[in-house]
PDB file as gemmi writes it, atoms N, CA and C in Angstrom:
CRYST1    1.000    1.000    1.000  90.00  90.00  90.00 P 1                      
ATOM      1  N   UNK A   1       0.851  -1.166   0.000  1.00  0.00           N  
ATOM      2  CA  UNK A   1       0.000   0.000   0.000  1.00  0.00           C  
ATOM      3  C   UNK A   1       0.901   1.236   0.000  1.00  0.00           C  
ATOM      4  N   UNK A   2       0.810   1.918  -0.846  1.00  0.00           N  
ATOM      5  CA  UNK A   2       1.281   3.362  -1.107  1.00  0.00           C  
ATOM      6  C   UNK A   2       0.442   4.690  -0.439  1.00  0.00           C  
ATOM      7  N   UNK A   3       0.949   5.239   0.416  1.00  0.00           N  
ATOM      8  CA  UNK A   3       0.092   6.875   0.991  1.00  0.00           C  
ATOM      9  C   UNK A   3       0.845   8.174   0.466  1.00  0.00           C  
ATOM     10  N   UNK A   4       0.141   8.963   0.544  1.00  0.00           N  
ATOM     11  CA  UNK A   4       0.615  10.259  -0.055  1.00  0.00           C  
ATOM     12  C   UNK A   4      -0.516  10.992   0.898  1.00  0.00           C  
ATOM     13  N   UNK A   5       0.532  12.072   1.461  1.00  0.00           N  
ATOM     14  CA  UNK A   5      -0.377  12.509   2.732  1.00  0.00           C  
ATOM     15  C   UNK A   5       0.422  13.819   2.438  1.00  0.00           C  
ATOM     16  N   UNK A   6      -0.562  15.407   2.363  1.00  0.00           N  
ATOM     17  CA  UNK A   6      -0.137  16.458   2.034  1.00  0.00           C  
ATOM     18  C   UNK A   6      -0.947  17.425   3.248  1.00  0.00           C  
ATOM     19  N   UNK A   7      -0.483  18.029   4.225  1.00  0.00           N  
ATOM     20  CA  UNK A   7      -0.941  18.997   5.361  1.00  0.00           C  
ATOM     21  C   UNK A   7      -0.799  20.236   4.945  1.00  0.00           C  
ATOM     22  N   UNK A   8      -1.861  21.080   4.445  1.00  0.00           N  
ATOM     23  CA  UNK A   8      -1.611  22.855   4.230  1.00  0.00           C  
ATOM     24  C   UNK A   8      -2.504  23.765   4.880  1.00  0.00           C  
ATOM     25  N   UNK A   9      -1.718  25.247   5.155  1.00  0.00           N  
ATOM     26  CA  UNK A   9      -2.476  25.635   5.795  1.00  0.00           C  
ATOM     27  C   UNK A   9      -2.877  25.862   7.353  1.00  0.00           C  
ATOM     28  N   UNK A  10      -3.589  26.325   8.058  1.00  0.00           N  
ATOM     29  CA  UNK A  10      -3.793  26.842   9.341  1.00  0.00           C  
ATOM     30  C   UNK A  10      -3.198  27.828   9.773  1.00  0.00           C  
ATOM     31  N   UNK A  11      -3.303  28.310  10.962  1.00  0.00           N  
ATOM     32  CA  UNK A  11      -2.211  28.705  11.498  1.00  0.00           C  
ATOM     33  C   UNK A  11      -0.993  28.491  12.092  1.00  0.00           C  
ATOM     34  N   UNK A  12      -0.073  29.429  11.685  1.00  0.00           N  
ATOM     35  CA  UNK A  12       1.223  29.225  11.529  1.00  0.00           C  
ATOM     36  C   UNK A  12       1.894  28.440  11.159  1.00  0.00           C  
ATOM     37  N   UNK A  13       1.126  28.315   9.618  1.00  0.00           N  
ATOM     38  CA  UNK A  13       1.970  27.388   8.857  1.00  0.00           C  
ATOM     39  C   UNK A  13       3.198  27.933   7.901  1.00  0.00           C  
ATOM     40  N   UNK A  14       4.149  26.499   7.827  1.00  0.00           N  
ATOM     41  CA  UNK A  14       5.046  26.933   7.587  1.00  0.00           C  
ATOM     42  C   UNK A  14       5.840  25.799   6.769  1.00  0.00           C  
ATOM     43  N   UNK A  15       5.701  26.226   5.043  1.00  0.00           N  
ATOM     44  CA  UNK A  15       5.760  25.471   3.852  1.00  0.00           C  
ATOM     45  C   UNK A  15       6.826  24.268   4.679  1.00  0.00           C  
ATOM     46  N   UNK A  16       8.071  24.866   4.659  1.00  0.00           N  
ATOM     47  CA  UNK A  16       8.937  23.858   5.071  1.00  0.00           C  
ATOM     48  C   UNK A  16       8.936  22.777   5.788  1.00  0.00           C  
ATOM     49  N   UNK A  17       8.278  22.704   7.165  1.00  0.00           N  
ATOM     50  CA  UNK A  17       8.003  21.745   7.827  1.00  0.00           C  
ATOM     51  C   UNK A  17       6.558  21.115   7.732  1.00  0.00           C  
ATOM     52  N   UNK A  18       6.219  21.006   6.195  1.00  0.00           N  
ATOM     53  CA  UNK A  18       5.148  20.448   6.481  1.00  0.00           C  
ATOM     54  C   UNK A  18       4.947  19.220   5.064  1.00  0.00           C  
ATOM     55  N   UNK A  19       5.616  19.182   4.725  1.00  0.00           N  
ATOM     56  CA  UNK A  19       5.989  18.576   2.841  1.00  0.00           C  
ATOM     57  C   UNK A  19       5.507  17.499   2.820  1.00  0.00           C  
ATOM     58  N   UNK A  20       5.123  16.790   1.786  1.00  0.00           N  
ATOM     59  CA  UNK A  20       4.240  15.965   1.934  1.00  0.00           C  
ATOM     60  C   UNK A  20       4.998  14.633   1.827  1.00  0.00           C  
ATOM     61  N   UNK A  21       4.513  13.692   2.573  1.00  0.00           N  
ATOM     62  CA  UNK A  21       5.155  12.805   3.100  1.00  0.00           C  
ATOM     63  C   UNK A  21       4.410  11.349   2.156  1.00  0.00           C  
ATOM     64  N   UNK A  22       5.430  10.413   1.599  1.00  0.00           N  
ATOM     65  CA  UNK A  22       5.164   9.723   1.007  1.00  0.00           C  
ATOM     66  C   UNK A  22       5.641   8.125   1.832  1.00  0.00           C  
ATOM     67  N   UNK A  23       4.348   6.986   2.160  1.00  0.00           N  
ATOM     68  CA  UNK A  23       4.688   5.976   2.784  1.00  0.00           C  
ATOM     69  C   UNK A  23       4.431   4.583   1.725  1.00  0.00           C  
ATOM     70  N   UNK A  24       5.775   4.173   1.848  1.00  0.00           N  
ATOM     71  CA  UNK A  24       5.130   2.689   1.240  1.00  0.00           C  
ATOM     72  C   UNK A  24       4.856   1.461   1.976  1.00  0.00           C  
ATOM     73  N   UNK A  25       3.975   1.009   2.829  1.00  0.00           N  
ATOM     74  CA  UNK A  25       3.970  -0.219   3.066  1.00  0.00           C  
ATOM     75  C   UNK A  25       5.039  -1.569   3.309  1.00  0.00           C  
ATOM     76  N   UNK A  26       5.457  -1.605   2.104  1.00  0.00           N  
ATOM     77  CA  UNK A  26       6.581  -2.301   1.500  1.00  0.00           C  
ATOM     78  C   UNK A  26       7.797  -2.238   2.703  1.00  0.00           C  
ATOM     79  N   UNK A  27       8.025  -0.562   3.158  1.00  0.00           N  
ATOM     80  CA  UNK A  27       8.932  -0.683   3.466  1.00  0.00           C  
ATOM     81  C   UNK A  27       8.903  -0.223   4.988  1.00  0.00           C  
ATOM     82  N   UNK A  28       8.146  -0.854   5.255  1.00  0.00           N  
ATOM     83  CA  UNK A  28       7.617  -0.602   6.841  1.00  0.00           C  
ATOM     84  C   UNK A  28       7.853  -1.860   7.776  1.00  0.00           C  
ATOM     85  N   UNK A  29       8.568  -2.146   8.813  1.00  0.00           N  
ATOM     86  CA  UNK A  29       8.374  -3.162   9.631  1.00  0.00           C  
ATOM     87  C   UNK A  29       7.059  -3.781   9.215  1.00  0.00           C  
ATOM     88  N   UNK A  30       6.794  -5.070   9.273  1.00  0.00           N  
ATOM     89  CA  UNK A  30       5.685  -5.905   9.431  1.00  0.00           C  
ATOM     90  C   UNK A  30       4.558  -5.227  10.306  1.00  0.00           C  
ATOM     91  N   UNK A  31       5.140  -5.526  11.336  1.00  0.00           N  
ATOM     92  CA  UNK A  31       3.641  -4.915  12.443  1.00  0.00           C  
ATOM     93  C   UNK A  31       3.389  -3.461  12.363  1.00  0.00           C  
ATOM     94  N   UNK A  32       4.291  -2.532  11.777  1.00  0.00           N  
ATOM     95  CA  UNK A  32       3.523  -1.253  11.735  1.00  0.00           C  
ATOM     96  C   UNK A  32       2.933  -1.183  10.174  1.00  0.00           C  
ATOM     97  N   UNK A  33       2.849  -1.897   8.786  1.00  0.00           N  
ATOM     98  CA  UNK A  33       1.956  -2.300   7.826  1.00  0.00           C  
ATOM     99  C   UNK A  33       0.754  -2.527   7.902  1.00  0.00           C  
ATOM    100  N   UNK A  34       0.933  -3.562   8.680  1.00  0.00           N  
ATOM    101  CA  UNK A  34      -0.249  -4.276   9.225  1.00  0.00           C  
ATOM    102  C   UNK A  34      -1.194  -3.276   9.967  1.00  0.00           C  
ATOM    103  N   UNK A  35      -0.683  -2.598  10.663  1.00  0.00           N  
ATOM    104  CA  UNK A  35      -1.015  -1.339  11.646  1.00  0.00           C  
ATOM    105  C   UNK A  35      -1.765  -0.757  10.737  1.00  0.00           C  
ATOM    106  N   UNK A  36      -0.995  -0.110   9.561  1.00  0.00           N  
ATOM    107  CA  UNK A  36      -1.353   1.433   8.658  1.00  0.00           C  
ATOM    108  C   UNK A  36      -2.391   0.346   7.846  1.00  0.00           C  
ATOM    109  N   UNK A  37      -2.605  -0.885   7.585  1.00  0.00           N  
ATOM    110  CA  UNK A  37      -3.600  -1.421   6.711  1.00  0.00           C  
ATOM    111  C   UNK A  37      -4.631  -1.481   7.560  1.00  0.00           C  
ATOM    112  N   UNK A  38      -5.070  -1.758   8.737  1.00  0.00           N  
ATOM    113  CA  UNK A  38      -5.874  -1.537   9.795  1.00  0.00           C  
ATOM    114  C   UNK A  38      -6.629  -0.187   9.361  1.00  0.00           C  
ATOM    115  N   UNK A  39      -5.381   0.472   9.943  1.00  0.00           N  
ATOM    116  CA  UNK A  39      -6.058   2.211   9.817  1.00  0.00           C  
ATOM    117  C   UNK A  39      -6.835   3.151   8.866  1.00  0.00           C  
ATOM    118  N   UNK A  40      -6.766   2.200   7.730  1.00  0.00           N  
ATOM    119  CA  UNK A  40      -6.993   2.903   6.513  1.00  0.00           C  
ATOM    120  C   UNK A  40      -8.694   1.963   6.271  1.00  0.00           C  
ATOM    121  N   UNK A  41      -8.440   0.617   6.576  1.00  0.00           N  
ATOM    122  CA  UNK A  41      -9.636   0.093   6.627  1.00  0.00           C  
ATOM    123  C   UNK A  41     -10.764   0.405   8.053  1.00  0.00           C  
ATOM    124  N   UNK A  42     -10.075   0.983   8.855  1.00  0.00           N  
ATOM    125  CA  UNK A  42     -10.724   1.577  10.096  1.00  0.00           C  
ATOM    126  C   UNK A  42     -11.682   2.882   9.729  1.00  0.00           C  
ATOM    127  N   UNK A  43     -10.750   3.693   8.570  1.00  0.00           N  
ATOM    128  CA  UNK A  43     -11.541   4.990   8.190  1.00  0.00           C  
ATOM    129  C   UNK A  43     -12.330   4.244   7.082  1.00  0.00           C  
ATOM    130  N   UNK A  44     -12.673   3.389   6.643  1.00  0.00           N  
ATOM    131  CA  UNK A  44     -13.770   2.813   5.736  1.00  0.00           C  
ATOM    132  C   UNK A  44     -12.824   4.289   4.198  1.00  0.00           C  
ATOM    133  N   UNK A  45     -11.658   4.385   4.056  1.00  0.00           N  
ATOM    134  CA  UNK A  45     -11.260   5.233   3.281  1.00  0.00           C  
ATOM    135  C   UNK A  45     -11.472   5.267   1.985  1.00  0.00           C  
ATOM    136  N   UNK A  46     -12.106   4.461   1.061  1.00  0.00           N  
ATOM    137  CA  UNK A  46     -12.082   3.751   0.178  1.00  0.00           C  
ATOM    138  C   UNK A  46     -13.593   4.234  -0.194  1.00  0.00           C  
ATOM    139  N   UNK A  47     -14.489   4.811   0.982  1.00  0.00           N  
ATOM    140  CA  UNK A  47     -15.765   4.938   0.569  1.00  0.00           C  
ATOM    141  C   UNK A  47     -16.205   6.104   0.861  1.00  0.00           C  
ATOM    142  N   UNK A  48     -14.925   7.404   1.666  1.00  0.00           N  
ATOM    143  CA  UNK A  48     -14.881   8.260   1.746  1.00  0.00           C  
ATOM    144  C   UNK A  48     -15.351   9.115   0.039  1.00  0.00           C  
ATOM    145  N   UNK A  49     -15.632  10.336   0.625  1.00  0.00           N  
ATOM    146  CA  UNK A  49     -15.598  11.009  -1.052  1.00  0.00           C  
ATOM    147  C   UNK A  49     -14.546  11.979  -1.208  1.00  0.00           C  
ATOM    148  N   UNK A  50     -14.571  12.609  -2.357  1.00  0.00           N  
ATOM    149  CA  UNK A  50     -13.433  12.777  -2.798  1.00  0.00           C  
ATOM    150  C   UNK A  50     -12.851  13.992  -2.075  1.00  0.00           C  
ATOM    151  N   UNK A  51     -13.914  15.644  -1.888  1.00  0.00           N  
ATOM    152  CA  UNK A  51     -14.034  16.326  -1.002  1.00  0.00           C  
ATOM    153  C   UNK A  51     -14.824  16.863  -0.363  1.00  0.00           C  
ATOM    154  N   UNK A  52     -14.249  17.677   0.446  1.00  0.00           N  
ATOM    155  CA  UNK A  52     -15.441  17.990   1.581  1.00  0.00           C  
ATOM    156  C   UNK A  52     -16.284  18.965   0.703  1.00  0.00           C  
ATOM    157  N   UNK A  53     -17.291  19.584   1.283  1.00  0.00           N  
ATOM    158  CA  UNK A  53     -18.487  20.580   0.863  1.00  0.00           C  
ATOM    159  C   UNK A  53     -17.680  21.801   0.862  1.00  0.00           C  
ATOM    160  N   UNK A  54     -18.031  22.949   0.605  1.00  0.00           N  
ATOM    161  CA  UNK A  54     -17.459  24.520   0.407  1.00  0.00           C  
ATOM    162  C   UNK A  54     -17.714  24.990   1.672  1.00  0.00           C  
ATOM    163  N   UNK A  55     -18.608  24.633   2.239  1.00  0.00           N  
ATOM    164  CA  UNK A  55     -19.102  25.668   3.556  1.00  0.00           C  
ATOM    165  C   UNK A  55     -18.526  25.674   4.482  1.00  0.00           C  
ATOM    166  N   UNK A  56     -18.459  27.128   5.340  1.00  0.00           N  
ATOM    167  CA  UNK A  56     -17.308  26.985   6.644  1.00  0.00           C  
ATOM    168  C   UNK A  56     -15.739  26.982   6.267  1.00  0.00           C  
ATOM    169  N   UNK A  57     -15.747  27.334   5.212  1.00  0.00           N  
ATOM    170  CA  UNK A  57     -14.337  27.302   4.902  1.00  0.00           C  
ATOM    171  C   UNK A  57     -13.223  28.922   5.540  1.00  0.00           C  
ATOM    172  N   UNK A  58     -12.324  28.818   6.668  1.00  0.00           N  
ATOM    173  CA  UNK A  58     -11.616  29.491   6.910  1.00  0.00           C  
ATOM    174  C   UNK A  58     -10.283  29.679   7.068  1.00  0.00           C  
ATOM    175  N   UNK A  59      -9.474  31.090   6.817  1.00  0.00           N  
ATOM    176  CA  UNK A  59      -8.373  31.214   6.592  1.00  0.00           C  
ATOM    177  C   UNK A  59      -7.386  30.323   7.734  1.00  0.00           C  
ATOM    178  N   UNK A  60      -7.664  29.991   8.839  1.00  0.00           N  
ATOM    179  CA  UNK A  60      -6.670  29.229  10.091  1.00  0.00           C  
ATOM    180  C   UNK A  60      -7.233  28.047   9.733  1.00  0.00           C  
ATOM    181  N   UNK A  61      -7.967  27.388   9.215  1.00  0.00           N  
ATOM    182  CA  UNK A  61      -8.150  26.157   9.158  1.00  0.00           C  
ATOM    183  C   UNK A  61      -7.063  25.193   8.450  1.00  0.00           C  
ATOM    184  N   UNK A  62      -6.519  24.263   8.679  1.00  0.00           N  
ATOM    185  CA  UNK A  62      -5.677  23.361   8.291  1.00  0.00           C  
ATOM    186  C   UNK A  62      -6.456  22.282   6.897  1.00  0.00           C  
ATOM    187  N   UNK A  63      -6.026  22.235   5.891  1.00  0.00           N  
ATOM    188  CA  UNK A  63      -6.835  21.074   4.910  1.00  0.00           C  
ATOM    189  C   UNK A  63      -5.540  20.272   4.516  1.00  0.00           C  
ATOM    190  N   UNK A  64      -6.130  18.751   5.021  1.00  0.00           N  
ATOM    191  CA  UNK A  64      -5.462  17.411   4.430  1.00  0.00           C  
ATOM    192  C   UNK A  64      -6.032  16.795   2.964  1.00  0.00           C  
ATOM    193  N   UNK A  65      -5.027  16.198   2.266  1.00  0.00           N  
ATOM    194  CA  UNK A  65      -4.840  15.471   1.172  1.00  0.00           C  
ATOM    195  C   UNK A  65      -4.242  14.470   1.658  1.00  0.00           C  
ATOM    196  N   UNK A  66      -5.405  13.021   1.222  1.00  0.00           N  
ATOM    197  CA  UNK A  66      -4.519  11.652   1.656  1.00  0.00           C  
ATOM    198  C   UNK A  66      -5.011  11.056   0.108  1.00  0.00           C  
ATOM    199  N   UNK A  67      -3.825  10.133  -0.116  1.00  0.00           N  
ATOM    200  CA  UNK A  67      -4.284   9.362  -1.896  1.00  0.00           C  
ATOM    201  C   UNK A  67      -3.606   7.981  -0.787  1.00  0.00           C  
ATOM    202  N   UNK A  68      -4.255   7.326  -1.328  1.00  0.00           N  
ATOM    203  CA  UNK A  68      -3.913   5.466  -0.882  1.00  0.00           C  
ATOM    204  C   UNK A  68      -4.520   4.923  -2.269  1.00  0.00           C  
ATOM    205  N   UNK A  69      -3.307   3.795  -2.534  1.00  0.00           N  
ATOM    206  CA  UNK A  69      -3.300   3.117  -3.960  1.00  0.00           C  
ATOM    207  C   UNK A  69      -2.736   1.604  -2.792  1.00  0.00           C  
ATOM    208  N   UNK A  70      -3.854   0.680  -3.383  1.00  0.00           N  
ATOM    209  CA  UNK A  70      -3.718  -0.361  -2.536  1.00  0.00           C  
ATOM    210  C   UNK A  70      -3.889  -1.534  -3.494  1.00  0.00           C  
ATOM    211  N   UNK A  71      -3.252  -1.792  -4.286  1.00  0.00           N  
ATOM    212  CA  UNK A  71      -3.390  -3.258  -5.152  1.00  0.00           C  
ATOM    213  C   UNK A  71      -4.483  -2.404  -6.285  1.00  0.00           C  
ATOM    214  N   UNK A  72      -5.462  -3.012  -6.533  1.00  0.00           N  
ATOM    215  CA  UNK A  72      -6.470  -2.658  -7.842  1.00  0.00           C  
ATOM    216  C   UNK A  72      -6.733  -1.089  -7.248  1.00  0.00           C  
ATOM    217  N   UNK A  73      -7.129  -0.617  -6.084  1.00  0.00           N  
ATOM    218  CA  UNK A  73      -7.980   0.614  -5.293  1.00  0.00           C  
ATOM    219  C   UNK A  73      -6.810   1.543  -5.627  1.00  0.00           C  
ATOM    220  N   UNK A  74      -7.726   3.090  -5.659  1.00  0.00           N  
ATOM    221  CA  UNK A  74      -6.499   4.021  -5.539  1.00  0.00           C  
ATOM    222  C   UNK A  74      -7.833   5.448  -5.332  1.00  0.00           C  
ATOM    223  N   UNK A  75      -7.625   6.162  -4.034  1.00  0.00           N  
ATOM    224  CA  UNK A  75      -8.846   6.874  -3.723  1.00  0.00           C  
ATOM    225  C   UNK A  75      -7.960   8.435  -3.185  1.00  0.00           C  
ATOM    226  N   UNK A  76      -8.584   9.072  -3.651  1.00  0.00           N  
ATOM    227  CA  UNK A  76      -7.584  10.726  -2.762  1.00  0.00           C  
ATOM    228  C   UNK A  76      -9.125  11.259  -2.046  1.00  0.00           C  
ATOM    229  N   UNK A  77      -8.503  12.068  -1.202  1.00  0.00           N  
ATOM    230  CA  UNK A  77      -9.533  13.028  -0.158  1.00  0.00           C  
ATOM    231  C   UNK A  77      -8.989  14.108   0.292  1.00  0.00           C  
ATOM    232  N   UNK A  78      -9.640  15.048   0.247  1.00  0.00           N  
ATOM    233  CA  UNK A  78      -9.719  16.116   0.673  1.00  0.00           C  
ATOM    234  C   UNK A  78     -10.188  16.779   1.855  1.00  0.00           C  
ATOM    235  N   UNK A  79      -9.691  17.170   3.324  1.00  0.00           N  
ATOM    236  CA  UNK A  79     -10.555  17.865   3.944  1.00  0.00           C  
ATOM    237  C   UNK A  79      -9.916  18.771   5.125  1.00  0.00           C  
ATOM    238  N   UNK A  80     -10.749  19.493   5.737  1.00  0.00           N  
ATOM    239  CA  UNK A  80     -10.068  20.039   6.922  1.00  0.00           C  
ATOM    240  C   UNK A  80     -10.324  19.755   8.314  1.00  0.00           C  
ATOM    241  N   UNK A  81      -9.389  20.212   8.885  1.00  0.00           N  
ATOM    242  CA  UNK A  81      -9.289  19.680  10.365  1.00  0.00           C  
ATOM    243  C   UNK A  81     -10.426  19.603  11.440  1.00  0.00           C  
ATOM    244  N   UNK A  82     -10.807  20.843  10.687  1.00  0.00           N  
ATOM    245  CA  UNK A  82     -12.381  21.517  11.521  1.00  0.00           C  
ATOM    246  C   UNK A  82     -13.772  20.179  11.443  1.00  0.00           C  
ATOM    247  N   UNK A  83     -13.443  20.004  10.469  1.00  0.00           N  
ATOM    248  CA  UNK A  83     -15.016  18.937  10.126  1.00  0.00           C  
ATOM    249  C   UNK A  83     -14.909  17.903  10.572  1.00  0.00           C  
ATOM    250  N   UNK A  84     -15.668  17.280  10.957  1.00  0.00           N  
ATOM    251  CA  UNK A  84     -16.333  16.351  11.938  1.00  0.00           C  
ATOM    252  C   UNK A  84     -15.699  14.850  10.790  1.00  0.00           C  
ATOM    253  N   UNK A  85     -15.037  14.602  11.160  1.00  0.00           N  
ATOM    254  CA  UNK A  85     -14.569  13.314  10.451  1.00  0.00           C  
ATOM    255  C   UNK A  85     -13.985  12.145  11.871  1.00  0.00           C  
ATOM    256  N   UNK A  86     -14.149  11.967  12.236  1.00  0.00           N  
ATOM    257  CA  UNK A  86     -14.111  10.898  13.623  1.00  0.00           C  
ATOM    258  C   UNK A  86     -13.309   9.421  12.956  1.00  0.00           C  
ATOM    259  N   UNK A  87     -13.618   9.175  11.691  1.00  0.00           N  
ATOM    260  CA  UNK A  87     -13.442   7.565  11.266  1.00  0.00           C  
ATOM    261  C   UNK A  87     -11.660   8.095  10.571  1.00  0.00           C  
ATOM    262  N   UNK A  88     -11.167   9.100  10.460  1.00  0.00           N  
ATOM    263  CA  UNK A  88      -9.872   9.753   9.973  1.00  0.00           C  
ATOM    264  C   UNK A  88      -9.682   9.962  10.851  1.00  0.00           C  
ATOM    265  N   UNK A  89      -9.533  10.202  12.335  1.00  0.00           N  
ATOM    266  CA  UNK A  89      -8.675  10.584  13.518  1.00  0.00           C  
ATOM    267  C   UNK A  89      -7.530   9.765  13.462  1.00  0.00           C  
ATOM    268  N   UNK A  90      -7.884   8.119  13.703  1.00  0.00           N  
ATOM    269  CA  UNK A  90      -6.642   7.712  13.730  1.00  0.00           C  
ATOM    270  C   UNK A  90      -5.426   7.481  13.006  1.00  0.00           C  
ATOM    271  N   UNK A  91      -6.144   7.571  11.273  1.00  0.00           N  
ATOM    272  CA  UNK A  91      -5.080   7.618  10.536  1.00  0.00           C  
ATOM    273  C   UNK A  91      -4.914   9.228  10.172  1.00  0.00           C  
ATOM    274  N   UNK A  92      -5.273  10.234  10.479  1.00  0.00           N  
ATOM    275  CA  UNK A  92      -4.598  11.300  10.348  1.00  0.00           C  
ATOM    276  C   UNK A  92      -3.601  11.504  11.649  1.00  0.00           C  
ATOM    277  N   UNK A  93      -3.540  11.034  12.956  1.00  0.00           N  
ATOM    278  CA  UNK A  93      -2.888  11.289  13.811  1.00  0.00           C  
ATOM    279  C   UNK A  93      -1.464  10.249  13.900  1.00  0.00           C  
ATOM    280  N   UNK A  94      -1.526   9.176  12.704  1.00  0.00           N  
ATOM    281  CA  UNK A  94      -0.631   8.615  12.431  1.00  0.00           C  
ATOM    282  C   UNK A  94       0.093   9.135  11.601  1.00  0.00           C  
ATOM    283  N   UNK A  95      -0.745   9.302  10.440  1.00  0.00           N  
ATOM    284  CA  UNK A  95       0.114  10.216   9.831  1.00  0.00           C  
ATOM    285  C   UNK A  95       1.079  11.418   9.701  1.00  0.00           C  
ATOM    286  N   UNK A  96       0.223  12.404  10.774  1.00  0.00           N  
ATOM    287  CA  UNK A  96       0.733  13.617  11.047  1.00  0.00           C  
ATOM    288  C   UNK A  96       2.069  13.091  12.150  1.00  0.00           C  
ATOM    289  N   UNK A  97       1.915  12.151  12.856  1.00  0.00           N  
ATOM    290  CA  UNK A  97       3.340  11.813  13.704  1.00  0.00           C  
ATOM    291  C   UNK A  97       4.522  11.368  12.906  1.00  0.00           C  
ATOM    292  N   UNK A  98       4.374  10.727  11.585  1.00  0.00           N  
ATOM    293  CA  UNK A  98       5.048   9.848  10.770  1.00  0.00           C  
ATOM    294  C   UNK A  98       5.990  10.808  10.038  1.00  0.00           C  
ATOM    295  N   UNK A  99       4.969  12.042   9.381  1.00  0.00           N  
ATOM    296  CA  UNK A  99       5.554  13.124   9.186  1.00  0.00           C  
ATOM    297  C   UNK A  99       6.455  14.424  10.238  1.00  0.00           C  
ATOM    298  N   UNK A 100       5.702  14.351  11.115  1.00  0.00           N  
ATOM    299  CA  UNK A 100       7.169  14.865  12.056  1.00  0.00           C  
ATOM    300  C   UNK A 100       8.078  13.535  12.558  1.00  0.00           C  
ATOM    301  N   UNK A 101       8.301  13.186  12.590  1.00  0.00           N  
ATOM    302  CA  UNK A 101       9.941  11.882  12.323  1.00  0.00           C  
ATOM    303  C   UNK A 101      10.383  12.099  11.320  1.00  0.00           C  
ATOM    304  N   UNK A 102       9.933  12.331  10.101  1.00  0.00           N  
ATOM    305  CA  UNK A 102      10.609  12.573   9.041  1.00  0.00           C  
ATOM    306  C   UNK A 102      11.691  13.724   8.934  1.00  0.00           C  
ATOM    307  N   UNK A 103      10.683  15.057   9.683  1.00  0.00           N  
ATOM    308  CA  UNK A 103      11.564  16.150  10.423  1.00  0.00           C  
ATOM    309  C   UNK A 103      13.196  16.412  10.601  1.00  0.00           C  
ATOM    310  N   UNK A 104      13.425  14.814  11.327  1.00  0.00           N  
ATOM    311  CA  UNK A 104      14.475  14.817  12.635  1.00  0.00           C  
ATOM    312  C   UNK A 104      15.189  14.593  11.745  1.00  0.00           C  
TER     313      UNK A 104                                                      
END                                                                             
């Protein structure tokens, strides 16, 4: 499974530390694969849509881009931090950690 995970935006953002972070599966310990294949089937991601609605849209708000290409599947999304997305908590809070390690 391939991710492509892109964070822009909010406040005090800042292009540099935020670049978009590319994961392959492939090259992940076993149990944290297994983990990120969990997570992605946890957000039912696959049946997500593509983006969020227009409304409520503001300048401090943070908006994520996730694309997952998983064997035949390959789905991107769009959204921001603000909206009620509960079934993306855990793989955005993986993600967003994965990408600061990358940081160091």
């Amino acid at each position: 499974m391939k991710i492509y995970f892109k964070p822009e935006g909010g406040f005090g953002f800042f292009p540099g530390l935020n670049k978009p972070l590319e994961l392959n599966s492939e090259n992940l310990p076993p149990d944290e694969a297994e983990h990120l294949h969990h997570l992605v089937q946890e957000a039912q991601f696959f049946d997500l849509p593509n983006q969020e609605t227009e409304n409520n849209r503001g300048a401090d708000r943070k908006k994520y881009t996730i694309q997952v290409e998983d064997q035949d599947q390959k789905h991107w999304i769009q959204f921001h931090d603000a909206e009620d997305h509960p079934q993306l908590h855990n793989l955005l809070n993986y993600l967003n950690q994965k990408q600061k390690e990358t940081r160091s």
